[in-house]
C-alpha positions as CSV (number, residue, x, y, z in Angstrom):
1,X,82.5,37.4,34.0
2,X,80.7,38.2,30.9
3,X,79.8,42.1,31.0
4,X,76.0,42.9,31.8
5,X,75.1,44.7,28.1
6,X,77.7,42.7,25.9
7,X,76.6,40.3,22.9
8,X,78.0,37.4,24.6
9,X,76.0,37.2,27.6
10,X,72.9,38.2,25.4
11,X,73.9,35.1,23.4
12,X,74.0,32.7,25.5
13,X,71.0,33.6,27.5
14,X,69.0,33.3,24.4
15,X,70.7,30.1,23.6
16,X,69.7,28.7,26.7
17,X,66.2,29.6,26.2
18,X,65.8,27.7,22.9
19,X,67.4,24.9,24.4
20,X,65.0,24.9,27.6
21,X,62.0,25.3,25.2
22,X,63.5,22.5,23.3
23,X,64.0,20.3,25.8
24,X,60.6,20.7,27.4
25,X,58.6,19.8,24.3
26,X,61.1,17.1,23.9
27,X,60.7,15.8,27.6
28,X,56.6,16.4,28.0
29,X,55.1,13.2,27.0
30,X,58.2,11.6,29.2
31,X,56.8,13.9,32.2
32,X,52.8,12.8,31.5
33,X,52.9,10.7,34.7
34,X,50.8,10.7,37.6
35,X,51.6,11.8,41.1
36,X,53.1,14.2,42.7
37,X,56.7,13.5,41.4
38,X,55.8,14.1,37.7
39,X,53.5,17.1,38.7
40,X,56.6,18.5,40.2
41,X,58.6,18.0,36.2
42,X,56.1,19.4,34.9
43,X,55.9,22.5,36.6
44,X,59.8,22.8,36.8
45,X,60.3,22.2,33.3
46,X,57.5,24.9,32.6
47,X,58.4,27.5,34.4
48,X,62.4,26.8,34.3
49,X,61.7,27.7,30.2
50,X,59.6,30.9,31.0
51,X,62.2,32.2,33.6
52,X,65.0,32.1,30.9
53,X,62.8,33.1,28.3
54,X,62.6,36.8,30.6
55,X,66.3,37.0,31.7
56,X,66.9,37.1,27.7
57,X,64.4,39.3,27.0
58,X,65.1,41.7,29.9
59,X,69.3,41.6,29.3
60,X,68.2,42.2,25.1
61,X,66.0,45.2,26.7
62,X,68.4,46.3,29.3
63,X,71.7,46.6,26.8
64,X,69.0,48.3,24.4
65,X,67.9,51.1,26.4
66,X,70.7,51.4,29.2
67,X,68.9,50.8,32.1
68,X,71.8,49.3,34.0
69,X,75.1,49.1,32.4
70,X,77.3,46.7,35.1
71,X,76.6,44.3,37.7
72,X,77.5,46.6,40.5
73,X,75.0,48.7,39.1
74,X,72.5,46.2,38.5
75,X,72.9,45.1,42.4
76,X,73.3,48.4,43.9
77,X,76.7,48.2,45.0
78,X,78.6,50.7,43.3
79,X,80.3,53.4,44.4
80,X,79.2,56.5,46.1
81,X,78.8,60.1,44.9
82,X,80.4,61.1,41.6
83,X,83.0,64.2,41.5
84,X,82.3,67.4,40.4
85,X,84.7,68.9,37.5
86,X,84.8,72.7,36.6
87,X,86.0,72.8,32.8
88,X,87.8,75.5,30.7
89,X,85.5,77.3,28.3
90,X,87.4,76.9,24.9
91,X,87.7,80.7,24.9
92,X,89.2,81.2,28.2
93,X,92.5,81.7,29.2
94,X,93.2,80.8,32.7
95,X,92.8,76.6,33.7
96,X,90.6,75.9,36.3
97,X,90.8,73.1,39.0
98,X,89.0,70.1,40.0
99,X,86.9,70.3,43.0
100,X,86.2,67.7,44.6
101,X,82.5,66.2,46.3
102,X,81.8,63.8,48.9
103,X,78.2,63.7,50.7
104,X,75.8,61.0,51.4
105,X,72.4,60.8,50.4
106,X,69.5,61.6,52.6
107,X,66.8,59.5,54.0
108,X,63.5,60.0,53.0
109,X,62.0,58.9,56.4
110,X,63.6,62.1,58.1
111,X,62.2,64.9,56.0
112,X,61.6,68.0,57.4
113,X,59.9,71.1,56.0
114,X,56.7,71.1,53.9
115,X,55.7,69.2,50.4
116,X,52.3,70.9,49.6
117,X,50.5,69.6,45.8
118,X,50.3,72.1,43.4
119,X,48.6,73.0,40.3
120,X,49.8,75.2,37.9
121,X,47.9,77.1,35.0
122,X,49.9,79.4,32.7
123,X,47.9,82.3,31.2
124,X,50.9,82.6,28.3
125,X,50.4,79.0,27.8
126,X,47.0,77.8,28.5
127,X,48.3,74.8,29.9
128,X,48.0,73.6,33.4
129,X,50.4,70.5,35.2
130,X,50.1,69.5,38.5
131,X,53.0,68.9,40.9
132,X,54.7,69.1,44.2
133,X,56.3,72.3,46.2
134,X,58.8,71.5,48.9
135,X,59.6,74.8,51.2
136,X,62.5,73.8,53.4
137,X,61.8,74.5,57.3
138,X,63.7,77.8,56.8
139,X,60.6,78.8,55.4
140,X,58.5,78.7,58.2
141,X,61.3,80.3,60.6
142,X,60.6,84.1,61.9
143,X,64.2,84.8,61.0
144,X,63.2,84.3,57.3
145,X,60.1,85.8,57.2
146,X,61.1,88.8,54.9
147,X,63.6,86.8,53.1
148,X,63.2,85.4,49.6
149,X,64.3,82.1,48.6
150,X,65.8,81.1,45.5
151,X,63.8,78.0,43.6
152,X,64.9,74.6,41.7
153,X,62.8,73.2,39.5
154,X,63.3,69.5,39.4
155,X,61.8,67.7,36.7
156,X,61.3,64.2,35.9
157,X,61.8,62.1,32.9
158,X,58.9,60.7,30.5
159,X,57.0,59.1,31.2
160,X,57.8,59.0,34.7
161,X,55.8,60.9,37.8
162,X,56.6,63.9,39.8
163,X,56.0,61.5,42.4
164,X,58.6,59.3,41.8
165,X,61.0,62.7,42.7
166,X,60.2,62.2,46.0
167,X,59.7,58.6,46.8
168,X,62.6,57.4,44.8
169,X,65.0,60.1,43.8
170,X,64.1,61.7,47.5
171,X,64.6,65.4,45.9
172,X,63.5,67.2,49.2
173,X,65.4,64.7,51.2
174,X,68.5,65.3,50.1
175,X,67.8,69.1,50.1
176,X,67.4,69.2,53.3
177,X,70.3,67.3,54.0
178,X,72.6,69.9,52.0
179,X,70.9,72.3,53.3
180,X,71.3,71.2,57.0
181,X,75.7,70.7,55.8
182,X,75.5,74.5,54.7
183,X,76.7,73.8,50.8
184,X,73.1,74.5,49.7
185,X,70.9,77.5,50.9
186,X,67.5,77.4,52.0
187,X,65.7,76.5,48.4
188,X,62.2,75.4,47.3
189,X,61.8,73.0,45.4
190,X,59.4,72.8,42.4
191,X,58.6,69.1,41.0
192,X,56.7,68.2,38.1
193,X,56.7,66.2,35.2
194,X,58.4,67.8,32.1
195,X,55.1,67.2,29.5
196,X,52.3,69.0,30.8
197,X,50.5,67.1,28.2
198,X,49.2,63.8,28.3
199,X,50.4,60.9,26.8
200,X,52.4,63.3,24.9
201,X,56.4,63.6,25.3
202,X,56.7,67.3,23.8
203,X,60.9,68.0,25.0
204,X,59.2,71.0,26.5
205,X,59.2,72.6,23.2
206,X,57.2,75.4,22.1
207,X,55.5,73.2,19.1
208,X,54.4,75.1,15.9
209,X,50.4,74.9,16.4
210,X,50.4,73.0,19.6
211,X,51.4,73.1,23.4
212,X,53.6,75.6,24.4
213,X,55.4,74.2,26.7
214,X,58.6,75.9,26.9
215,X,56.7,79.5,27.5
216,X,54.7,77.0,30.6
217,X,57.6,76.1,32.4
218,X,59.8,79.4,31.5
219,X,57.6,82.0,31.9
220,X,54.6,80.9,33.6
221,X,55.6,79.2,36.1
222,X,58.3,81.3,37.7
223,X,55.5,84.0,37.3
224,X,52.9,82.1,39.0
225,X,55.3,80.5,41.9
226,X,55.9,84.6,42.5
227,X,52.7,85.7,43.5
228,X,52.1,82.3,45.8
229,X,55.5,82.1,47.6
230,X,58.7,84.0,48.7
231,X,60.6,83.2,45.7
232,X,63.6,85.5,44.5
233,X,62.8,87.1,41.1
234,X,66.2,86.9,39.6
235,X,67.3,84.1,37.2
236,X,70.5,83.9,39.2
237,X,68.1,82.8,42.1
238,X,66.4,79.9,39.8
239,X,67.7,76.4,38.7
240,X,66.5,74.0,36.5
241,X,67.4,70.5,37.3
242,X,66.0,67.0,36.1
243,X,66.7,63.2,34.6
244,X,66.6,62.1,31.6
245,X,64.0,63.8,29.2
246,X,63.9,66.4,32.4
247,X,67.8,67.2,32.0
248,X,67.8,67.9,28.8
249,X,64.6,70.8,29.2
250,X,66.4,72.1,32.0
251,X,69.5,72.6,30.3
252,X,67.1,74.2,27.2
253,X,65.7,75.9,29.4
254,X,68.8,77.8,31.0
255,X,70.8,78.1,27.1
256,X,67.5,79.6,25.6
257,X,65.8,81.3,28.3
258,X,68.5,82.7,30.4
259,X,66.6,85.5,31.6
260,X,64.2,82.9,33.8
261,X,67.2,80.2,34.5
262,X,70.8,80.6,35.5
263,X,71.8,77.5,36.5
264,X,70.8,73.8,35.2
265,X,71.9,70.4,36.4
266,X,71.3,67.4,33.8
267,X,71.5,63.8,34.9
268,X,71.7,61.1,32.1
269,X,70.4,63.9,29.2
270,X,70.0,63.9,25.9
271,X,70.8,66.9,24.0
272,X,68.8,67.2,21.3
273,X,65.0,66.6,20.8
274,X,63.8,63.0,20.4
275,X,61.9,62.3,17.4
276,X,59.9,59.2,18.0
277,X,56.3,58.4,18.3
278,X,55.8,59.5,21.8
279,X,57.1,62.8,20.5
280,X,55.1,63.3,17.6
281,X,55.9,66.1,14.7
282,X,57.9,68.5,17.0
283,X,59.3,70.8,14.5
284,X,56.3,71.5,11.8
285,X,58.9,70.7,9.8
286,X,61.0,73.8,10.1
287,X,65.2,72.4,10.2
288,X,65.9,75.5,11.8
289,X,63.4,75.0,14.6
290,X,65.3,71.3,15.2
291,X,68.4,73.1,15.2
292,X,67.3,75.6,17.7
293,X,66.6,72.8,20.0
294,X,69.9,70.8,19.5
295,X,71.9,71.8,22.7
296,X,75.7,71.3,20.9
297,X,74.8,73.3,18.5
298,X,73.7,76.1,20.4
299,X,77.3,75.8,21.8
300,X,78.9,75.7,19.3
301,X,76.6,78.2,16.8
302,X,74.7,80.6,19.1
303,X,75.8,83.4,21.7
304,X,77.2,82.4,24.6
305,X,74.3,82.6,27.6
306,X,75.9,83.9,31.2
307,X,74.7,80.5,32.9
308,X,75.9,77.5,35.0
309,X,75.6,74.0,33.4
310,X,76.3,70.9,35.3
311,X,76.2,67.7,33.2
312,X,76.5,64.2,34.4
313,X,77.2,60.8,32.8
314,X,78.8,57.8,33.0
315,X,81.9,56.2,31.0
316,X,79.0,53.6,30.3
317,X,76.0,55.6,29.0
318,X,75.1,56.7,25.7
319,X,75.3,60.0,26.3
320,X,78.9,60.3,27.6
321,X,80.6,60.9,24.0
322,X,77.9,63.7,23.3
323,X,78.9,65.0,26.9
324,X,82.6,65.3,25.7
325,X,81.5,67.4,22.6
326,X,79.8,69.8,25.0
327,X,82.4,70.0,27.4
328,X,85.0,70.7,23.9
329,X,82.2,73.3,22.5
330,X,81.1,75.7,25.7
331,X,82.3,79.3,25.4
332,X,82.7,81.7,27.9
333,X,80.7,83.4,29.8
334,X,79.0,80.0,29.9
335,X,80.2,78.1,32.9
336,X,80.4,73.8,32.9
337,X,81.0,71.5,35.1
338,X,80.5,67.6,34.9
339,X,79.8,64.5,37.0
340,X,81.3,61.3,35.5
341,X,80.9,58.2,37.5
342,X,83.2,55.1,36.6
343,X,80.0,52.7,36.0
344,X,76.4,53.9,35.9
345,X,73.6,53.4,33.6
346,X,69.7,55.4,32.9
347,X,68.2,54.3,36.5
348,X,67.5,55.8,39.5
349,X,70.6,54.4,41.6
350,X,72.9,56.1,39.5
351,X,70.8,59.8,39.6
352,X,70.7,58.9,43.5
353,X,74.6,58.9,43.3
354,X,74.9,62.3,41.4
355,X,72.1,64.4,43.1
356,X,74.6,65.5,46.4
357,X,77.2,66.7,44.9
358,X,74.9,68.1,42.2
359,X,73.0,69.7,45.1
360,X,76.0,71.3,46.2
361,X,77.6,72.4,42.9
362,X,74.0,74.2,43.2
363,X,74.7,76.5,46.2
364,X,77.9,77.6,44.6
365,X,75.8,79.1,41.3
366,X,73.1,80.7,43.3
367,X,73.2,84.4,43.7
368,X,70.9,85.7,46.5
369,X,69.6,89.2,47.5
370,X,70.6,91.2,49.9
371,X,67.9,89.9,52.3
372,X,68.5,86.1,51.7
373,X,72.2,86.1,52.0
């Protein structure tokens, strides 16, 4: 079988177009009958052309951007959860094991706890985003009322919706569901979009003259999620986590801002700043700003940060020899840790397959206090 994303199958698809197009102009006057017969060419010849004019545009779009990289992954039968891997920092000394993942993903019909809508305004900033606050049932629970509960911030890609973390990647579902399995403690979940600009992808970058949106989401928002909800103060008690665009600002978030993020989970990342026009001029053209945003070469250039970093990829995506250069360039006391499935591509089956065992690589990195633990 021709693969999903190769030339070939792009070939022939568009092949097949031309010659359906062809043939229908060629055929038309043959098909100018009346009744219901010649109707019935007419329509089939019409639409048979358009429907393999889109399957040529959509595989040309689909090998393009990577939205599904196989046919199991374009029908949803590939496997289940990836595997976890704890890597060697090149500057350590001892080797670490693999550790191994298995969990199933949870069902967003059977939700329990609380998603209340949210919306934020940072007095650093200026800027305000809206999104969504899931506190687990733990929450509500007399044994926790003095307790303090650590908090993930889950963000999305761009342009997608904070919505779409619930309805599709089912976030708070599966929370729960680690949560109920004991490998992930009672957590609230923060879920927003990662521009909290419109129409604007910023990579959650402070930009020179414009929104600062690294300071929203590192230091207003844990400050403002304080003073409305039992949230533990400490970075070692907050997680960044996202998809795409998302992953790459959470992993920013925890190499830059350590002191608001200890832990970050990526999913199909970047790890640099795009530079496109959704993005605009993000850098003022300063290099060393573009540099400071590049995540390898923080890795490689900068001080090592005292956080947890879980990246995960696929041996098909476009990210997955960029993953390999992080996983070569970490130093100690940095800690890494991957997910590499055998097929995937930039879709939401493929996060839906990563976010258990990413869930309870989580509840390994958190650090409680005393009351929460």
């Amino acid at each position: 079988m021709l693969a999903l994303t190769g030339i070939p199958l792009q070939i022939v698809a568009c092949l097949l177009a031309v010659l359906a197009f062809a043939a229908t102009m060629w055929l038309w006057p043959r098909l100018g009958g009346k009744g219901w017969k010649a109707l019935l060419a007419r329509l089939g010849a019409f639409f048979g052309t358009q429907a393999l004019v889109l399957v040529a545009m959509a595989l040309v779009a689909n090998s393009y951007f990577g939205f599904y990289t196989t046919w199991t992954d374009l029908l949803g039968t590939a496997g289940g959860p990836g595997t976890v891997v704890d890597h060697k920092p090149s500057n350590a000394l001892s080797v670490t094991g693999e550790q191994k993942v298995y969990s199933s993903q949870g069902s967003a019909k059977e939700r329990s706890g609380v998603i209340q809508q949210v919306r934020l305004t940072g007095a650093a900033s200026g800027l305000s985003s809206d999104g969504y606050v899931y506190l687990p049932p733990q929450y509500f629970q007399p044994e926790y009322a003095g307790h303090q509960f650590p908090m993930a911030l889950v963000l999305s890609g761009y342009p997608g919706s904070a919505e779409k973390l619930i309805s599709l990647m089912q976030w708070p579902a599966s929370t729960l569901k680690a949560i109920e399995a004991k490998q992930l403690p009672p957590t609230v979940l923060v879920m927003m979009r990662p521009s909290p600009v419109a129409n604007r992808d910023t990579e959650c970058m402070d930009v020179p003259g414009g929104p600062q949106v690294e300071t929203f989401f590192t230091e207003d928002l844990p400050r403002a999620l304080a003073t409305g909800y039992r949230i533990a103060p400490q970075a070692t008690a907050h997680a960044a986590l996202g998809d795409s665009t998302g992953g790459y600002c959470a992993l920013k978030f925890a190499l830059r801002k350590p002191q608001s993020y200890g832990a970050a989970v990526s999913l199909s990342a970047d790890y640099s700043a795009s530079n496109d026009p959704t993005t605009g001029d993000l850098f003022g053209g300063d290099p060393k700003l573009k540099q400071e945003n590049d995540l390898l070469w923080r890795l490689r250039n900068a001080p090592p940060a005292p956080v947890s970093l879980l990246l995960a990829t696929s041996r098909d995506e476009d990210n997955y020899p960029a993953t390999q250069q992080m996983i070569a360039s970490f130093k100690a006391p940095t800690r890494l840790s991957t997910i590499t499935l055998d097929s995937g591509g930039h879709n939401f089956h493929t996060w839906n397959r990563e976010i258990p065992p990413a869930l309870e690589w989580l509840g390994k990195q958190f650090a409680l206090p005393p009351a929460a633990a």
